[in-house]
FIGUSE-105966 format. One record per residue: x, y, z of N, C-alpha, C, O in turn; residue in three letters. Coordinates in Angstrom, 1 decimal, decimal comma, m for minus. Layout:
(r (X Y Z) (X Y Z) (X Y Z) (X Y Z) "Ala")
...
This chain:
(r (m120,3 54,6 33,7) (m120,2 53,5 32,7) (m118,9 53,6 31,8) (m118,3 52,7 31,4) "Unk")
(r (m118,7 55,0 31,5) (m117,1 54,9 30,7) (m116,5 54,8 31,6) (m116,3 53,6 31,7) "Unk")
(r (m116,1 55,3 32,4) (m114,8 54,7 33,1) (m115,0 52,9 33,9) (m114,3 52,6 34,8) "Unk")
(r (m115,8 52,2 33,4) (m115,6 50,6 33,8) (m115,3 50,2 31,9) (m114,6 49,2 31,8) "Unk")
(r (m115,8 50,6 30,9) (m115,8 50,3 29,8) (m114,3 50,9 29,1) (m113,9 50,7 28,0) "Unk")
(r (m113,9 51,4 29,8) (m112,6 52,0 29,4) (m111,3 51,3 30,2) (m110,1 51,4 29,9) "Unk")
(r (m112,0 50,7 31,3) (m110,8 49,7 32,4) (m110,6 48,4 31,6) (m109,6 48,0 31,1) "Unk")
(r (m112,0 48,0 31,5) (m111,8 46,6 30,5) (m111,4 46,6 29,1) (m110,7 45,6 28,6) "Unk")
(r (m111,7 47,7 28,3) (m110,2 47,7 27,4) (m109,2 47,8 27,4) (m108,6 47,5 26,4) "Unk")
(r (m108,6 48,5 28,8) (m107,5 48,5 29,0) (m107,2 47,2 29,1) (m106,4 46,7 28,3) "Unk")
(r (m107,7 46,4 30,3) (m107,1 45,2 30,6) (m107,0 44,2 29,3) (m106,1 43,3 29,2) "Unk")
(r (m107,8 44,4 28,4) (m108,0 43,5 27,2) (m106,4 43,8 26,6) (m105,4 43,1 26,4) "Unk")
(r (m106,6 44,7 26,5) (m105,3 45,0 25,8) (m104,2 45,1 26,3) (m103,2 45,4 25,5) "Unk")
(r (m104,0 45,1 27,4) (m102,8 44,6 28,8) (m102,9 43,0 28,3) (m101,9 42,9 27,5) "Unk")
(r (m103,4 42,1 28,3) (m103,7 40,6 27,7) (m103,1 40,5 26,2) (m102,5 39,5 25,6) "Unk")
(r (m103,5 41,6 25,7) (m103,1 41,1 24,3) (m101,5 41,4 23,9) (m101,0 40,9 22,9) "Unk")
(r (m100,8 42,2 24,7) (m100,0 42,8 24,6) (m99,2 41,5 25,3) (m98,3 41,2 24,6) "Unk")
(r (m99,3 40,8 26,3) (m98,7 40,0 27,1) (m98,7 38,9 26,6) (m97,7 38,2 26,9) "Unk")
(r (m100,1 38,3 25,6) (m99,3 36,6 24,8) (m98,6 37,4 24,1) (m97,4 37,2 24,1) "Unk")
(r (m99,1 38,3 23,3) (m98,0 38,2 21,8) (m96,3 38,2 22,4) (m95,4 37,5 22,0) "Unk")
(r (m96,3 39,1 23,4) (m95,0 38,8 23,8) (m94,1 37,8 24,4) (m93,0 37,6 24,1) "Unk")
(r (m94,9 37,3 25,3) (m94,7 36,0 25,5) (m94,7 34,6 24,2) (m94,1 33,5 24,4) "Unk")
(r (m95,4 35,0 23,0) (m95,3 34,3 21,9) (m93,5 34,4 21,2) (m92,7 33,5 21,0) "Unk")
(r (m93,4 36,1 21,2) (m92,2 36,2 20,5) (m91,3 36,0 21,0) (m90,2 35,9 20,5) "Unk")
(r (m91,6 35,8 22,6) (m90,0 35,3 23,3) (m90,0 34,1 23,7) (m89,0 33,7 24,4) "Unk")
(r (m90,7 33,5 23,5) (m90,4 31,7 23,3) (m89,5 32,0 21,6) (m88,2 31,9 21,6) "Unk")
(r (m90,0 32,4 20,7) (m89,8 32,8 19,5) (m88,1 32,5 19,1) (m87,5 31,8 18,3) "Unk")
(r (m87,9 33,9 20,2) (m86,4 34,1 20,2) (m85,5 33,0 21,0) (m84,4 32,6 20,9) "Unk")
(r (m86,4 32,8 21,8) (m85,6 32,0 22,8) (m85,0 30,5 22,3) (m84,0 30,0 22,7) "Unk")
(r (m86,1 29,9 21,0) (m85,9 28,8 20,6) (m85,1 28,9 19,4) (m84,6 27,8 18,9) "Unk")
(r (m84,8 30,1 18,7) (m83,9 30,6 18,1) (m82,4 30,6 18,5) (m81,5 30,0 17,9) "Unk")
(r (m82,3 31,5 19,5) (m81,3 32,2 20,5) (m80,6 30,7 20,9) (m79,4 30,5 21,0) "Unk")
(r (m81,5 29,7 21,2) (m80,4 28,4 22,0) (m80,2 27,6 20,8) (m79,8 26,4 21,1) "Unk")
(r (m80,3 27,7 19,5) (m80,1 27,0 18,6) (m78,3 27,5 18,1) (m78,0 28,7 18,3) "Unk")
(r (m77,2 26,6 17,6) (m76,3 26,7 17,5) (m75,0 25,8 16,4) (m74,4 24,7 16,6) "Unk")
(r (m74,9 26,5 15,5) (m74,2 25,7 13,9) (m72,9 26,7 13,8) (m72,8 27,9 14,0) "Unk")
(r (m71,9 25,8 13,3) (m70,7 26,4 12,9) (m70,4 25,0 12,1) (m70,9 23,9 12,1) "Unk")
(r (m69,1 26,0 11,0) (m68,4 25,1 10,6) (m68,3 25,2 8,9) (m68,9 26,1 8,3) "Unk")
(r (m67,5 24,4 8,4) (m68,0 25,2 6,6) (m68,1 23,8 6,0) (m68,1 22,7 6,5) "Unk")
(r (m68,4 24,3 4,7) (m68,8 23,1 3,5) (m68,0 23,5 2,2) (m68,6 24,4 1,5) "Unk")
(r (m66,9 23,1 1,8) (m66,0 23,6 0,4) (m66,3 22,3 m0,7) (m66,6 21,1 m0,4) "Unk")
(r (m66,3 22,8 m1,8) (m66,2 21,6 m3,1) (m65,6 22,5 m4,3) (m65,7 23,7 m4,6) "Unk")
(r (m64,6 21,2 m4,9) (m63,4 22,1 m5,7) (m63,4 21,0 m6,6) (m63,1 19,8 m6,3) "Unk")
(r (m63,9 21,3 m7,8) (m64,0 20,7 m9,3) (m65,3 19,8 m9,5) (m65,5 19,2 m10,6) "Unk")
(r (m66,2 19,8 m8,7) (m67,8 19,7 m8,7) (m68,4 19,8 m9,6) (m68,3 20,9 m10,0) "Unk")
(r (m69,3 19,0 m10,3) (m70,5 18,9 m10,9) (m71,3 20,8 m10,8) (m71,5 21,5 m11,8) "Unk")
(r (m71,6 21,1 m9,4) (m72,0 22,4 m9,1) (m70,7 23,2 m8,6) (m70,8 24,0 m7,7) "Unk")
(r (m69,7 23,0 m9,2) (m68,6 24,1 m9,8) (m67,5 24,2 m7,7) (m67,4 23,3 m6,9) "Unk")
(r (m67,0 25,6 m7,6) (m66,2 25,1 m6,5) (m67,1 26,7 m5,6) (m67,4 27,8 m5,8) "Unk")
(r (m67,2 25,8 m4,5) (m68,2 26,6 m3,5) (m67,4 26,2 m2,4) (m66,7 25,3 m2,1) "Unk")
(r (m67,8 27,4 m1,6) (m67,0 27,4 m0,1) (m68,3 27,9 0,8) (m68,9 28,5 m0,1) "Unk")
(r (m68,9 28,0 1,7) (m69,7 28,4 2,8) (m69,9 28,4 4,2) (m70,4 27,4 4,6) "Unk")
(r (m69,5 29,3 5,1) (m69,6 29,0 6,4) (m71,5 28,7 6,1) (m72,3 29,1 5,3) "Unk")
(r (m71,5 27,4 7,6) (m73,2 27,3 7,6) (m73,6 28,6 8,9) (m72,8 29,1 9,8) "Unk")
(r (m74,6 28,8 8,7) (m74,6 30,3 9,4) (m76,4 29,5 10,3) (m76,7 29,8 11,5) "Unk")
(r (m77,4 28,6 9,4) (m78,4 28,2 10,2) (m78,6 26,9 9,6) (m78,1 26,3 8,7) "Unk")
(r (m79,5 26,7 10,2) (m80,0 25,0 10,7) (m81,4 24,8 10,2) (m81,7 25,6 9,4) "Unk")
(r (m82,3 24,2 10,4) (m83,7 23,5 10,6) (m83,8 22,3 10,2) (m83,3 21,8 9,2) "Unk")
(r (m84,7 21,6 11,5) (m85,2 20,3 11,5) (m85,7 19,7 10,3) (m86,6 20,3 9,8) "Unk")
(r (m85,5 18,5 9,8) (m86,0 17,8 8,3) (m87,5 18,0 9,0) (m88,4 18,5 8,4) "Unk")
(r (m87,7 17,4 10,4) (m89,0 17,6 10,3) (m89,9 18,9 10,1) (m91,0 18,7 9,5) "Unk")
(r (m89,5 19,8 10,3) (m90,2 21,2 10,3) (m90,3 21,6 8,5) (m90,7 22,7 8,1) "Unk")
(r (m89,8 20,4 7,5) (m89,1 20,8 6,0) (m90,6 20,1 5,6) (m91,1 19,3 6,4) "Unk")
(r (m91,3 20,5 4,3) (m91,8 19,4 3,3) (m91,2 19,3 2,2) (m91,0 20,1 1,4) "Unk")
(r (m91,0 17,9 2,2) (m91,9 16,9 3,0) (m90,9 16,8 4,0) (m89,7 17,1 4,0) "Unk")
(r (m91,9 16,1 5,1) (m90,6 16,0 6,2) (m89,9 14,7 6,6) (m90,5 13,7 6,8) "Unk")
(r (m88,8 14,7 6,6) (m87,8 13,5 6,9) (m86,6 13,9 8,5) (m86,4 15,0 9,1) "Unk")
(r (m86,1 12,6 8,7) (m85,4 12,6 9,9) (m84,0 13,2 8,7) (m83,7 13,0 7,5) "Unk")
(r (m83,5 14,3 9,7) (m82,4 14,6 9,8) (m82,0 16,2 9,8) (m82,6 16,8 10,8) "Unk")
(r (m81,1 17,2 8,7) (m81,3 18,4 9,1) (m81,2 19,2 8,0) (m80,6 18,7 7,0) "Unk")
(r (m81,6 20,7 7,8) (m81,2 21,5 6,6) (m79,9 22,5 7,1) (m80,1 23,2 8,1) "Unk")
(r (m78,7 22,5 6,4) (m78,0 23,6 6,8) (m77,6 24,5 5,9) (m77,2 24,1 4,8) "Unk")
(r (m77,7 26,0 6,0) (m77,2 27,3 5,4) (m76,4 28,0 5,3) (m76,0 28,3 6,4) "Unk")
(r (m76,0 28,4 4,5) (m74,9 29,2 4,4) (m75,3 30,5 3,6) (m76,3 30,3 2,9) "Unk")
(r (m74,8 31,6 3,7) (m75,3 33,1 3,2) (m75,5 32,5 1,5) (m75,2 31,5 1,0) "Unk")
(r (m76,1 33,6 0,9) (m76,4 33,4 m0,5) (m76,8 32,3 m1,3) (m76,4 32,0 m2,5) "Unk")
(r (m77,8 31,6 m0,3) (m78,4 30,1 m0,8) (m77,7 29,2 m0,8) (m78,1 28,3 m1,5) "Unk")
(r (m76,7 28,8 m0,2) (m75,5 27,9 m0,1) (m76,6 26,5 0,4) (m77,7 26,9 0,8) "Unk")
(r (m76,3 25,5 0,4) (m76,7 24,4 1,7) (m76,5 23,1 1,5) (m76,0 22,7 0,5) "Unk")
(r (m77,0 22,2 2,5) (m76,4 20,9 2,6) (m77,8 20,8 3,0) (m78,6 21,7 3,3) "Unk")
(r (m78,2 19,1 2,9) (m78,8 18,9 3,1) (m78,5 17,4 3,7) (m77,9 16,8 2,9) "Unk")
(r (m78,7 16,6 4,9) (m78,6 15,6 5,5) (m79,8 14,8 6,0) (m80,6 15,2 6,9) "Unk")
(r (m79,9 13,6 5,3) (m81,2 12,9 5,3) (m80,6 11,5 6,3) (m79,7 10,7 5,9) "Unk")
(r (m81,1 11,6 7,2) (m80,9 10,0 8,3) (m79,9 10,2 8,6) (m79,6 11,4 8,4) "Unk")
(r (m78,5 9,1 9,5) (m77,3 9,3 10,0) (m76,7 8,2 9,8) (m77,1 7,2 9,1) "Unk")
(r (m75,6 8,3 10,3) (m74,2 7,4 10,3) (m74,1 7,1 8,7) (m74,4 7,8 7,7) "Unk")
(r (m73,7 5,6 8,6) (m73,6 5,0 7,6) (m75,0 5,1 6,7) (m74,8 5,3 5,5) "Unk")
(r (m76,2 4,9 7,2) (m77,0 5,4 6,2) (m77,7 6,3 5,5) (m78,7 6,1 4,7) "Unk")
(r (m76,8 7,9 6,1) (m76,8 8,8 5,4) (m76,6 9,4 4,3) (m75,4 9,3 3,8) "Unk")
(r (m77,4 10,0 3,6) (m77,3 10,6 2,3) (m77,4 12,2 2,4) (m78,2 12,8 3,1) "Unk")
(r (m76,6 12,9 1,5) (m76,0 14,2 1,6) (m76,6 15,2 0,2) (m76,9 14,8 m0,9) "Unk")
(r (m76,6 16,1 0,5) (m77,2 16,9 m1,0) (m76,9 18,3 m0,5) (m77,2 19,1 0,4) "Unk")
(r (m75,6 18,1 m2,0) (m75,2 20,2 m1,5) (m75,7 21,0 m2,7) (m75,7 20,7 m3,9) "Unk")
(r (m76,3 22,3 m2,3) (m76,8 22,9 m3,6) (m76,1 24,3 m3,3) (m76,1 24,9 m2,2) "Unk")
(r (m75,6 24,6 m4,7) (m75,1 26,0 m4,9) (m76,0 27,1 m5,2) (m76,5 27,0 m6,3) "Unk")
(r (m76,4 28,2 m4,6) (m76,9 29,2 m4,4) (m78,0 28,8 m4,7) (m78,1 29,0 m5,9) "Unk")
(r (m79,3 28,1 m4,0) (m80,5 27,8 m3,9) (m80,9 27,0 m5,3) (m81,9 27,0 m6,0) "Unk")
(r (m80,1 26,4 m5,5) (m80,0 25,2 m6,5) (m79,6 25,6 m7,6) (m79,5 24,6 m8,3) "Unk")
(r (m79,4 26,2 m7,9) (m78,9 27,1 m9,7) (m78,4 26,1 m10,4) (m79,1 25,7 m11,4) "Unk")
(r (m77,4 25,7 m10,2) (m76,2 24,4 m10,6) (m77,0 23,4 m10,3) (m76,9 22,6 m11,1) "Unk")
(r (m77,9 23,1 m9,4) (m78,1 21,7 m9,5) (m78,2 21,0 m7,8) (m78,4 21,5 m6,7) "Unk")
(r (m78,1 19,8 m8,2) (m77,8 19,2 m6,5) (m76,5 18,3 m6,5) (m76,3 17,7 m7,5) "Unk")
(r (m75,9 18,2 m5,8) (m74,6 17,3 m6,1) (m74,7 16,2 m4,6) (m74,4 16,5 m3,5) "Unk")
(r (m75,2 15,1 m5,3) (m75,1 13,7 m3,9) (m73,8 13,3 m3,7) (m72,9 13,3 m4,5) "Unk")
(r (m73,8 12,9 m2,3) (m72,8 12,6 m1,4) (m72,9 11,5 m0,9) (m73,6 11,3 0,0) "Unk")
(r (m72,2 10,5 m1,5) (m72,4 9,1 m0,2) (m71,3 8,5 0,3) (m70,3 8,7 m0,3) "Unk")
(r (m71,4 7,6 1,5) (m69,7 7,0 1,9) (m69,0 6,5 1,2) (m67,8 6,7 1,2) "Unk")
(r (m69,7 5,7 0,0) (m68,8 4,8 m0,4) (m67,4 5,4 m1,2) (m66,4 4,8 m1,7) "Unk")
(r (m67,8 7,0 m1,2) (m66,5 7,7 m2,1) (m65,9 9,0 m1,1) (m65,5 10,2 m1,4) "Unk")
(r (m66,0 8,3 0,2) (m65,4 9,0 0,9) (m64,1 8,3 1,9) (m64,3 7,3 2,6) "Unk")
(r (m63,1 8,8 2,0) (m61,7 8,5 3,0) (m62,6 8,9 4,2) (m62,9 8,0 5,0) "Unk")
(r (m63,1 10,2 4,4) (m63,7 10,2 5,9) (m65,4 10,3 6,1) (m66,1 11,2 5,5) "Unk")
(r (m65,8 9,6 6,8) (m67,2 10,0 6,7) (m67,8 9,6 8,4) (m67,8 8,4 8,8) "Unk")
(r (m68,3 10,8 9,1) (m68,1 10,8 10,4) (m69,2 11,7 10,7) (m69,0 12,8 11,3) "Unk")
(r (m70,9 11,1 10,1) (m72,1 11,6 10,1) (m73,0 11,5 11,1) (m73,2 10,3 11,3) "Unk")
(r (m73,5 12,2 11,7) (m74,9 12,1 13,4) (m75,3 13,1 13,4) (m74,9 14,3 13,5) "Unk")
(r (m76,5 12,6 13,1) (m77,8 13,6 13,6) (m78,4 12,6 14,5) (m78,8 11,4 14,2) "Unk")
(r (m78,4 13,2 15,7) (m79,6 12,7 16,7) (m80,8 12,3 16,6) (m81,7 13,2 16,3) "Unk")
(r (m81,2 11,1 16,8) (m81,9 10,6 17,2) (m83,1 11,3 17,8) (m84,0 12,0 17,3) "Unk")
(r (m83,0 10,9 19,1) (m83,6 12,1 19,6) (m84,0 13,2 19,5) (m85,2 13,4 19,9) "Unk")
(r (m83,5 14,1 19,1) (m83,2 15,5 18,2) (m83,1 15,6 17,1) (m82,0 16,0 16,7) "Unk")
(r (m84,0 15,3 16,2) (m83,5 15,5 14,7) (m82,5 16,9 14,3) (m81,8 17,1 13,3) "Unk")
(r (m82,8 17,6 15,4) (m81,5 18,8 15,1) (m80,4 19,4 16,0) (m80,1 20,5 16,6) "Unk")
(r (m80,1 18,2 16,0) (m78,7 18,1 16,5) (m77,6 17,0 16,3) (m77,8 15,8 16,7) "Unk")
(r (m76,2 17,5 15,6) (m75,3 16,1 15,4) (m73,9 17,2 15,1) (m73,5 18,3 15,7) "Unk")
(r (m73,5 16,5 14,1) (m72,3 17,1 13,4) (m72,2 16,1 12,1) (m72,6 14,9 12,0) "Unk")
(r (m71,4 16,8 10,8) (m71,0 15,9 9,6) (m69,9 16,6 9,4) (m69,7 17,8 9,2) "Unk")
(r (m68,8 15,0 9,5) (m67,3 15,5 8,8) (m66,9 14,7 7,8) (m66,7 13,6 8,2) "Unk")
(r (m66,7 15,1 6,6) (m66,8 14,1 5,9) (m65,3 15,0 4,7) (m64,8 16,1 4,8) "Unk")
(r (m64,8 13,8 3,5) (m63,8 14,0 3,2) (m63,9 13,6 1,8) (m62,8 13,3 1,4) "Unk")
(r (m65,0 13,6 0,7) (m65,4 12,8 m0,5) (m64,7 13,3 m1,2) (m64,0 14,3 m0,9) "Unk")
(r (m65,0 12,5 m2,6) (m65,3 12,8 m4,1) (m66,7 12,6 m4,5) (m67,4 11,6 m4,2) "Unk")
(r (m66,9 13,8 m5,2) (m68,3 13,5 m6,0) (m68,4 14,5 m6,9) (m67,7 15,5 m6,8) "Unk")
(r (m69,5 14,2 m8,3) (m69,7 14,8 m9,4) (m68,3 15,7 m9,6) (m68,3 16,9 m9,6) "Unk")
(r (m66,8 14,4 m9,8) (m66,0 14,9 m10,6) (m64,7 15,8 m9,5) (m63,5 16,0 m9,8) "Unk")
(r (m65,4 16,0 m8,2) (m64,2 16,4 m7,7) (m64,4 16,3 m6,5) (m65,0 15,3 m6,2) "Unk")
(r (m63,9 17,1 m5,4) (m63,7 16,9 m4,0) (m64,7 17,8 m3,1) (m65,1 18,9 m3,6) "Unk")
(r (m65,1 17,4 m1,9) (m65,9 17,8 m0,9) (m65,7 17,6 0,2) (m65,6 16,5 0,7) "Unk")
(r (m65,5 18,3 0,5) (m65,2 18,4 2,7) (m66,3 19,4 2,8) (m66,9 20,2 2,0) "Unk")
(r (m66,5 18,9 4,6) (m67,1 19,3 5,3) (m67,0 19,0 7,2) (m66,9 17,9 7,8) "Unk")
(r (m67,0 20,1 7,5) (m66,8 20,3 9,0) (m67,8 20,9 9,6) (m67,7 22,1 9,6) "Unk")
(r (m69,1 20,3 10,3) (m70,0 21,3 10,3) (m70,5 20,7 11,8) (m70,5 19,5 12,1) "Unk")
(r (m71,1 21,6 12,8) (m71,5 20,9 14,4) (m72,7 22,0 14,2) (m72,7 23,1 13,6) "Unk")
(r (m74,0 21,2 15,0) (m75,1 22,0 14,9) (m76,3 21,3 15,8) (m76,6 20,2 15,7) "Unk")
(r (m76,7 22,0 16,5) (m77,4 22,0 18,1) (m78,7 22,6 17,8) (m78,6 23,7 17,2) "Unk")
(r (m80,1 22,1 18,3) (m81,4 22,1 18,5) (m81,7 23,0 17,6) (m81,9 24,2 17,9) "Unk")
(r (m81,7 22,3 16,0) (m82,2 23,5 15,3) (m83,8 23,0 15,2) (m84,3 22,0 15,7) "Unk")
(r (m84,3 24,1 14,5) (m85,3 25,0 14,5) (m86,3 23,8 14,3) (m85,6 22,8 14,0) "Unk")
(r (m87,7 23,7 14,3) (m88,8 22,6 14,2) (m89,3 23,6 13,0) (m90,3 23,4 12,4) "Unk")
């Protein structure tokens, strides 16, 4: 009787060992194919002059509350934030996890404004844009592929 009560815990735990892994490498995997470059500068800003490569991504949907479009990061709380696309997009950059504040972004005070998030994909587009806002200037160059739910 021990050696059948000692096979089936083995196997139990052969099973358990095999979702979690299989859990954590979907995990990585949906990580690993996710893909952002690009920076975000602002020079005489309301939230002062910030520079940030974006380094990650996540879906507005996966955010609360949730909305179509995407969250992007930059090291040390940096981020952007992009609600809807194209022309009826609205932008929100915050300096080190809001400290300063939020500083909105819209076309009408920009020379370039050249915003998509997918449809389809709420985490996936690019924003290049060329503004003024809260007082001074804002660029951004940023491309970013199946981020995170």
């Amino acid at each position: 009787m021990a050696g059948k009560a000692s096979t089936t815990a083995f196997v139990i735990l052969l099973a358990v060992i095999a979702a979690v892994g299989a859990v954590v490498g979907v995990l990585m995997a949906r990580r690993g194919s996710m893909k952002v470059s690009g920076t975000v500068a602002t020079d005489g800003t309301s939230i002062g002059h910030i520079w940030f490569a974006v380094n990650d991504c996540e879906s507005g949907e996966a955010m609360e509350p949730r909305f179509f479009g995407v969250g992007l990061r930059g090291k040390d709380g940096f981020a952007m934030r992009v609600v809807d696309s194209g022309d009826n997009a609205r932008i929100w950059l915050y300096s080190q996890g809001g400290r300063q504040g939020a500083l909105h972004v819209g076309k009408p005070n920009c020379a370039q404004w050249d915003v998509l998030v997918d449809r389809a994909n709420g985490g996936s587009g690019h924003v290049r844009i060329a503004c003024t806002a809260g007082g001074g200037n804002v660029k951004a160059n940023v491309s970013f592929e199946r981020c995170g739910m």
